[in-house]
C-alpha positions in Angstrom: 0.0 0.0 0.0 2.9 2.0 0.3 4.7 3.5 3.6 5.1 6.8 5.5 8.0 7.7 3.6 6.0 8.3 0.5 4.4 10.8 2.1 0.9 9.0 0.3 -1.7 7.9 2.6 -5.5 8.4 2.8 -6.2 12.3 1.7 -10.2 12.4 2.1 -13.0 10.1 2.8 -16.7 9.8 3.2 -19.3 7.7 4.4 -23.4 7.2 3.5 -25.4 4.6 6.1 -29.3 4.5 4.0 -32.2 6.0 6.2 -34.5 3.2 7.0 -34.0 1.2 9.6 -35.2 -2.1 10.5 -35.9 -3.7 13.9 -34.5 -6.9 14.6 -37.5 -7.2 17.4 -40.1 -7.0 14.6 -38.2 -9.9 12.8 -38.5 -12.1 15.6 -41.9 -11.3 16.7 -42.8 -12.2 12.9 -40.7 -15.6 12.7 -40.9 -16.4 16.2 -37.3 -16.5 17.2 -35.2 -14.6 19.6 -33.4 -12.1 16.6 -31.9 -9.6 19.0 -32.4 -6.2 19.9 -31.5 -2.9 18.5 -32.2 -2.3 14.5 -30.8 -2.9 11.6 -29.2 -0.4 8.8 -31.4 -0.8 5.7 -30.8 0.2 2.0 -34.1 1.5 0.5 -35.9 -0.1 -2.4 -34.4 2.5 -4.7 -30.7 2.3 -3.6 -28.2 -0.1 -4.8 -24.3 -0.6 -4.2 -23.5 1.7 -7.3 -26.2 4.6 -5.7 -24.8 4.0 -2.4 -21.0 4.6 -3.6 -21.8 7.8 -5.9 -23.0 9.4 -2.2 -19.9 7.9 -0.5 -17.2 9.0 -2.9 -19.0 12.4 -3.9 -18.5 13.3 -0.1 -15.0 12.3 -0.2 -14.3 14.9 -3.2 -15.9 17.5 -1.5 -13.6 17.0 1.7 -10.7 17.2 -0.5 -11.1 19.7 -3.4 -13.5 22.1 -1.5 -13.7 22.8 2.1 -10.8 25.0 3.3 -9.6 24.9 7.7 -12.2 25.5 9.8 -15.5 26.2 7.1 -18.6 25.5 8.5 -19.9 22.2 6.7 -22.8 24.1 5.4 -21.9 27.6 5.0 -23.4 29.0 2.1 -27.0 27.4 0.6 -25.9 27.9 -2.6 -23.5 24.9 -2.8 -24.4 21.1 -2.7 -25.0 20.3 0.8 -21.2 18.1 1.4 -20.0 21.6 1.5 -18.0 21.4 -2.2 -17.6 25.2 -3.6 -15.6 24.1 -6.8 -16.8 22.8 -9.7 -16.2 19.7 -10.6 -13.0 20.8 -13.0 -11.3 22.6 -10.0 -11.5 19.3 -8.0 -9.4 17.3 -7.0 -9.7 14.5 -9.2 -8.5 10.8 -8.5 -6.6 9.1 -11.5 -8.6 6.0 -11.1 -11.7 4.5 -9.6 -11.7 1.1 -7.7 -15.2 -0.1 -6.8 -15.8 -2.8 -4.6 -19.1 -5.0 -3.6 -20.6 -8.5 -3.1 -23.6 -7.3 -4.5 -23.6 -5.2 -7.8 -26.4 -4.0 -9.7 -24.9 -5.6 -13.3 -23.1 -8.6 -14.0 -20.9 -8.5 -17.5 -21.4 -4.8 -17.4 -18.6 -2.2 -15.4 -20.8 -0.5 -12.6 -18.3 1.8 -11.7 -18.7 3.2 -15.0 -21.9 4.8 -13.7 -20.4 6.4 -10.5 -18.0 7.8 -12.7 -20.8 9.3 -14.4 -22.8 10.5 -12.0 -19.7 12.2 -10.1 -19.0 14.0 -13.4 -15.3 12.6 -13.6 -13.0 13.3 -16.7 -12.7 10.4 -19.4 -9.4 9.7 -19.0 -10.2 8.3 -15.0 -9.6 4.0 -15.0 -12.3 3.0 -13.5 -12.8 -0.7 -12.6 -15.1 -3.2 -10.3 -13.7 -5.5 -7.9 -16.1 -8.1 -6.8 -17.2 -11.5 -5.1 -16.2 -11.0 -1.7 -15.4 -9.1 1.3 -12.2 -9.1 0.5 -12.9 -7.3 -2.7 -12.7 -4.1 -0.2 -9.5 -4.4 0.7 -8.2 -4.6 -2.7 -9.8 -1.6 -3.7 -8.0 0.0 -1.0 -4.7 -1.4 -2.2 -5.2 -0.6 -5.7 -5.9 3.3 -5.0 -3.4 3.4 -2.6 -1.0 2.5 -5.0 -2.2 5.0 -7.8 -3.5 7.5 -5.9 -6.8 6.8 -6.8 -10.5 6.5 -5.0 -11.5 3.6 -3.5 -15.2 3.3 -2.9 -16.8 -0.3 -1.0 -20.6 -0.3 -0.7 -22.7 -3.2 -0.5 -26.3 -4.5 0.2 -26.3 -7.6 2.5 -29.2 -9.8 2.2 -29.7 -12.5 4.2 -32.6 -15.8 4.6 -35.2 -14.6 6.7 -34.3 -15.4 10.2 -30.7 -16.2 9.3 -28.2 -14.7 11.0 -27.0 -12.6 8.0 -30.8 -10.9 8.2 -30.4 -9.8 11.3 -26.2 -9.7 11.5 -25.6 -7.5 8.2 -26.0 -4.5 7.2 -25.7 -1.4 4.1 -23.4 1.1 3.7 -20.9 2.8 1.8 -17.5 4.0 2.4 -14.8 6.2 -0.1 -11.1 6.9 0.3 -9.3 9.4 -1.7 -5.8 8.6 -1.7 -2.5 10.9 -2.5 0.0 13.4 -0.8 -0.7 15.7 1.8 -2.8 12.7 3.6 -4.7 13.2 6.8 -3.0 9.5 7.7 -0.5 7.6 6.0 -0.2 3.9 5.5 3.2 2.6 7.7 2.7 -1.0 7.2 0.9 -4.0 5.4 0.7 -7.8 5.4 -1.5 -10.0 4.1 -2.0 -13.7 4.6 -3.8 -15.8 1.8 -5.6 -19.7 2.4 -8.3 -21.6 0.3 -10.7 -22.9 2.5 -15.0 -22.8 2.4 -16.0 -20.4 4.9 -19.1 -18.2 3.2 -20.1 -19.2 -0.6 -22.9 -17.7 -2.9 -24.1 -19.0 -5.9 -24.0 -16.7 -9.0 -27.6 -17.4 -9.6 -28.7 -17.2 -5.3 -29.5 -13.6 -3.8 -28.4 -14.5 -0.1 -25.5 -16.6 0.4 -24.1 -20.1 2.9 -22.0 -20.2 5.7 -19.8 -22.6 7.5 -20.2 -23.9 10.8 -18.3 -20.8 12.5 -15.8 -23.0 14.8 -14.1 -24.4 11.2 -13.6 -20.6 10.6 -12.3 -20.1 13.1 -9.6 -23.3 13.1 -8.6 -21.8 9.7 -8.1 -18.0 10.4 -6.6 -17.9 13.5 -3.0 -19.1 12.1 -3.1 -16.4 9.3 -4.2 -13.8 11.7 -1.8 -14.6 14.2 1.1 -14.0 11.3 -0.8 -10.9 9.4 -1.0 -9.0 12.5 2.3 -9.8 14.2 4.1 -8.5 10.7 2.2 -5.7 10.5 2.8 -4.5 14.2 6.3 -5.3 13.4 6.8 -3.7 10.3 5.0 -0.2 11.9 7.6 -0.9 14.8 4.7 -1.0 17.3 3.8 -3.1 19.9 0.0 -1.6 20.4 -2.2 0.4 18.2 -4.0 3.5 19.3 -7.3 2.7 17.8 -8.0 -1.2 16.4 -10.6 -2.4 13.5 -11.3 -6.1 13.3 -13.3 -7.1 10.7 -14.5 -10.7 9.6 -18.0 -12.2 7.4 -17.4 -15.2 10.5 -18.3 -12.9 13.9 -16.6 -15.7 15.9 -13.4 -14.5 14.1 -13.6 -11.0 14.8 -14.9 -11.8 18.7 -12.1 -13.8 19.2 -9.6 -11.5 17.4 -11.0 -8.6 19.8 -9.6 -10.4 22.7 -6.2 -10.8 21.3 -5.8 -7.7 19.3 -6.8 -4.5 21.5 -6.5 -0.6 20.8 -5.4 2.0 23.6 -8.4 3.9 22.9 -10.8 1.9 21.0 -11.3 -1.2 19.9 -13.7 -1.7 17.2 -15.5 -4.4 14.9 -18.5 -4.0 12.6 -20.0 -0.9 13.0 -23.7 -1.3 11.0 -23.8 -5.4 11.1 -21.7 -7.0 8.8 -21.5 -4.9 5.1 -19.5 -6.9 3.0 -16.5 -5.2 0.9 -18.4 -1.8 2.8 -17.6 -3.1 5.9 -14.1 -2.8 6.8 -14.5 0.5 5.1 -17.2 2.1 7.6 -15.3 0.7 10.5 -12.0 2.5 9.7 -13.9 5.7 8.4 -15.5 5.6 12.6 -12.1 5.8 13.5 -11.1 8.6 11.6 -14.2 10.4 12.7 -12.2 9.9 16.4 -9.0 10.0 15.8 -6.2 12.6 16.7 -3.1 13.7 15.0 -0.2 11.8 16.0 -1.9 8.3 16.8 -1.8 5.4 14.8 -4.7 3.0 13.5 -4.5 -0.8 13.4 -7.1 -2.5 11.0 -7.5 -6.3 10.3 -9.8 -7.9 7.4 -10.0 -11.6 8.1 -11.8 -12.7 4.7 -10.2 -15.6 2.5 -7.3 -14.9 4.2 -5.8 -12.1 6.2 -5.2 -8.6 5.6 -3.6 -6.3 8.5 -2.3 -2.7 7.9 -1.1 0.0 9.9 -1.8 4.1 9.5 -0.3 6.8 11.4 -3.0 10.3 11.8 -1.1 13.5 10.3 -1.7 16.9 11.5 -5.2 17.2 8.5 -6.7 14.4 10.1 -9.3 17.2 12.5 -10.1 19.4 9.0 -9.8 16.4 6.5 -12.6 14.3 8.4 -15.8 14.2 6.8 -18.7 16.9 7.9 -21.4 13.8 9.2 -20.2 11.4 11.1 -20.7 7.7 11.3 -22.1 7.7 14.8 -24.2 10.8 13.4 -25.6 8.5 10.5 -25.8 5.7 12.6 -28.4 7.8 14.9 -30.6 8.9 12.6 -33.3 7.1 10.1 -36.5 5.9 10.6 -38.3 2.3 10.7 -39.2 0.2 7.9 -41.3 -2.4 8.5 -40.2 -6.1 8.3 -42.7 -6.9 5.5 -42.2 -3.7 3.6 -38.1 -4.8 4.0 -38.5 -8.6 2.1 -40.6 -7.0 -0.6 -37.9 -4.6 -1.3 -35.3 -7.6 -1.7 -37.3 -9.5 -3.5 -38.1 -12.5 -0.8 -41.7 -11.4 -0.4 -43.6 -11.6 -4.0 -46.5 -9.2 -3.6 -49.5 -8.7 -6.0 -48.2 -6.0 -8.4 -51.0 -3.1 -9.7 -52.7 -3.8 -12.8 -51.2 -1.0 -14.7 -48.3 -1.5 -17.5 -45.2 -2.6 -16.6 -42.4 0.7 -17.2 -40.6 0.4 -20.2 -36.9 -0.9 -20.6 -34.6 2.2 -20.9 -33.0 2.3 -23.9 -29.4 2.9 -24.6 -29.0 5.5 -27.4 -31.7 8.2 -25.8 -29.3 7.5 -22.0 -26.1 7.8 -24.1 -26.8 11.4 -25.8 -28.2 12.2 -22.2 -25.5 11.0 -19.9 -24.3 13.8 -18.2 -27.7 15.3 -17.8 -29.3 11.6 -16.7 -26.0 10.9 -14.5 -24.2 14.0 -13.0 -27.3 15.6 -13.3 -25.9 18.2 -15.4 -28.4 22.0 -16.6 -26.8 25.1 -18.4 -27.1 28.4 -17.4 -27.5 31.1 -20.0 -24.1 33.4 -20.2 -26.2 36.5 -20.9 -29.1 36.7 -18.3 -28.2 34.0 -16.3 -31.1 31.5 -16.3 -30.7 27.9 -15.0 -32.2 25.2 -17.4 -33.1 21.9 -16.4 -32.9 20.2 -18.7 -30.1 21.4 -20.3 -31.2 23.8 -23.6 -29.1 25.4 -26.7 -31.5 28.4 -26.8 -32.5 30.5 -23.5 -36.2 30.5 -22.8 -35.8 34.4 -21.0 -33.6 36.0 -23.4 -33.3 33.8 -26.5 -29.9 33.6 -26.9 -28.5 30.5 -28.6 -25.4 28.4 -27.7 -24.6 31.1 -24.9 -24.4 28.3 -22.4 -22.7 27.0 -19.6 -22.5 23.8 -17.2 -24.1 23.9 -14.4 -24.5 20.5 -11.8 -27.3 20.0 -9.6 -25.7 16.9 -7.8 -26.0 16.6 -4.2 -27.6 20.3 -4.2 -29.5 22.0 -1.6 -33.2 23.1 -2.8 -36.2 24.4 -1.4 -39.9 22.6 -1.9 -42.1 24.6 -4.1 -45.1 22.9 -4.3 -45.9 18.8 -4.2 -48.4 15.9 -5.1 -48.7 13.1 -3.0 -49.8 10.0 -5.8 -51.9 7.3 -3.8 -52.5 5.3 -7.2 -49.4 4.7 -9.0 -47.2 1.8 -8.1 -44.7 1.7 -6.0 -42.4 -0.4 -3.1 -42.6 2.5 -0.7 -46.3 4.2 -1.4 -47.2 6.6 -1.7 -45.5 8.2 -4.9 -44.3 11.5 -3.5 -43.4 14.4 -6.8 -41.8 17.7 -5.8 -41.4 20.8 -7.5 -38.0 22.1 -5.9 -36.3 26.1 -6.2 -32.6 25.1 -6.5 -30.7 27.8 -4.6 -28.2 29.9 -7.1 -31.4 29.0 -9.6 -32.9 26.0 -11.4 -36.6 24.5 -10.9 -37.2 20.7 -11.5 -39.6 18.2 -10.7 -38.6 15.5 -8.6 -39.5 12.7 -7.0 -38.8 12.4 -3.3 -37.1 9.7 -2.0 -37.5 7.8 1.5 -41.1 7.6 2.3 -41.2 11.8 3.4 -45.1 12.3 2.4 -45.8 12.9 6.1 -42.7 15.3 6.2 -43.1 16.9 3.3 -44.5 20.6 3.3 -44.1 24.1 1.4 -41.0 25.7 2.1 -38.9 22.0 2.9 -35.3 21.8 2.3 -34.2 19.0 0.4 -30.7 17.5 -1.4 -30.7 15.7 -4.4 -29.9 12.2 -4.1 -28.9 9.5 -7.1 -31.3 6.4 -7.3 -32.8 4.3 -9.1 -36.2 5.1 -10.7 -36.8 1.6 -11.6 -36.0 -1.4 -13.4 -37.3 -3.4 -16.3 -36.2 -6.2 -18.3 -32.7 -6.3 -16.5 -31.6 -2.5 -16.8 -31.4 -0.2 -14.5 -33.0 3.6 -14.7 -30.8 5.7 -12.7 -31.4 9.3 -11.9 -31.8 11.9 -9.5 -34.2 12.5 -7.0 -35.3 14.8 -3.5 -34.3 13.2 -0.1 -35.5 15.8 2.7 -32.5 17.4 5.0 
């Protein structure tokens, strides 16, 4: 990953935990088993790993290119709500994309292609997907180390009902911006690598199979045992300041917590278990802590072991990201447990007797990208006028191809006026459309995202949030919509 000589390390990150929120007493109740207490971090039925990530990294940018010592996160309405006053071309831009998940939206098809999009990158950014397992994280992490490039994990866990995956997992997203001037660099790695079956999924299966945990265990502990002491050996440390354990088998990363323990905090899975997100959100928890001068120890046990070592810089206190993870972590609101299997798919409910939406088709999405992706208007050079959609001739003044760029991604806006739609379908009803007032000028309708129609009013502030508006016949329709603040 590189070492504090470089002077490379992590430079920015950012973090997005979903709203809803599912409680693991309401799953029990329904099956009739003991499933816990507490709740459960849920992705809505509109959110996938790729939406997930485009909030993640987008927040991670803003840190980075944006938000100079000591500004206010949200100083000036004008700006997108992550607090980024450049446009995208003054940003800091990474020179490649590394996006990891267990659960992305297309197979045979790049889906960091479309969080490339939708964060408005240049063309000549590599961007690439690294998936099938946990581990898939920590490469990500390694590979943008190396090239000082973003690194974004998100992932969707679904589990059997009852199982402890259900009621043990959890979705997230996490981003890492790597380069110089870090807010901590990376001292020391070590990785351990062992074929054995601990957790499977078939291709074709939504939720996937675990080993009895004590087998786990039996296998892991030698190649933890070697990953950690050469990391701790190699940072030329006998004890971390703050520790991250992570593991898909919880008996590993309970057991590991015994042996492996931080001066000031000690930490596993944050949300549940998130898959490649998870060691991710962990280390991003830290960072949210951490002071300058003390040193992070993080440990992925998944197909192997992977152990590495950072040391906090001076920019860790104005490099951390504006919301929290404990902040996340606290807010949202429930989802029922019925509402939740529908989402995934597990519950097949009665669809309305309307059409089916059409497939999206791919030459219409192409000439539209940056509009249907980053979200992308024009404002009129002569009188100033925001269009949305972007237009070649100004409906105030009439002047043609006198335009500029102007992005509405993850922009504040104020509610103008609203429907609530009781009749058309959807997995969260009702169907919620908002007319918004972007602030610096623009007016959309929108849809609004995360069940807010007893929320909603006149006068509502609201950030615009990339989702999925649905799906049909295997493709996805991505675009923007409202989420309230």
């Amino acid at each position: 990953m590189g070492t504090a000589a470089t002077g490379y390390g992590i430079a920015a990150y950012g973090t997005y935990l979903p709203a809803h929120r599912l409680s693991l007493a309401e799953i029990g109740a329904t099956l009739g088993t003991n499933a816990g207490k507490g709740t459960r971090v849920v992705a809505s039925f509109d959110e996938d790993s790729t939406t997930m990530g485009v909030v993640a990294a987008a927040r991670a940018l803003a840190v980075s290119g944006s938000e100079p010592s000591g500004t206010p996160p949200h100083p000036d309405p004008t700006v997108p709500i992550d607090g980024a006053k450049l446009p995208p071309s003054a940003r800091r831009h990474p020179s490649a994309v590394y996006f990891a998940t267990t659960s992305p939206a297309y197979a045979d098809k790049t889906n960091a292609t479309a969080i490339h999009a939708a964060l408005d990158l240049p063309e000549s950014v590599f961007v690439a997907d690294l998936a099938g397992s946990a581990r898939s994280g920590i490469a990500a992490l390694r590979a943008a180390a190396r090239s000082s490039g973003l690194a974004i994990l998100a992932d969707v866990r679904v589990g059997r009902p009852g199982s402890a995956d259900e009621r043990g997992g959890g979705d997230g997203a996490a981003a890492f911006l790597f380069g110089g001037d870090p807010i901590a660099e990376i001292i020391a790695e070590s990785s351990c690598t062992a074929e054995f079956l601990d957790r499977w999924r078939d291709p074709a299966s939504v939720t996937g199979s675990q080993w009895e945990e004590r087998f786990g265990v039996e296998q892991y502990q030698p190649l933890i045992d070697r990953a950690v002491a050469a990391a701790l050996a190699q940072a030329g440390i006998a004890e971390a300041d703050h520790v991250v354990l992570i593991s898909p088998n919880s008996a590993v990363a309970k057991r590991a917590a015994h042996q492996v323990t931080g001066k000031l905090s000690t930490r596993t899975s944050v949300i549940g278990h998130a898959g490649a997100a998870d060691v991710g959100v962990a280390l991003a928890a830290v960072l949210d802590i951490a002071e300058p001068g003390e040193t992070v120890f993080v440990m992925s046990a998944a197909d192997g072991c992977d152990a590495f070592v950072l040391r906090t810089t001076d920019r860790i206190v104005e490099g951390r990201q504006s919301i929290p993870v404990s902040a996340q972590l606290a807010a949202g609101h429930p989802v029922s447990y019925a509402t939740y299997l529908g989402w995934r798919g597990i519950l097949d409910r009665e669809p309305p007797r309307r059409p089916e939406p059409d497939r999206v088709a791919a030459p219409p999405s192409a000439r539209a990208a940056r509009w249907k992706f980053s979200f992308t208007g024009s404002r009129c050079t002569a009188c100033r006028l925001v269009h949305l959609p972007p237009a070649r001739v100004c409906k105030r003044c009439g002047s043609r191809d006198s335009m500029t760029d102007v992005s509405m991604a993850h922009r504040q806006a104020t509610v103008a006026t609203f429907t609530v739609d009781r009749l058309a379908f959807s997995l969260a009803p009702p169907v919620v459309e908002a007319v918004v007032d972007f602030a610096g000028g623009g007016r959309y309708t929108l849809e609004v995202a995360d069940g807010a129609a007893d929320r909603l009013a006149v006068g509502s502030r609201v950030e615009t949030t990339f989702r999925r508006l649905h799906s049909a016949g295997g493709v996805h329709n991505y675009f923007w919509k409202a989420r309230l603040i």
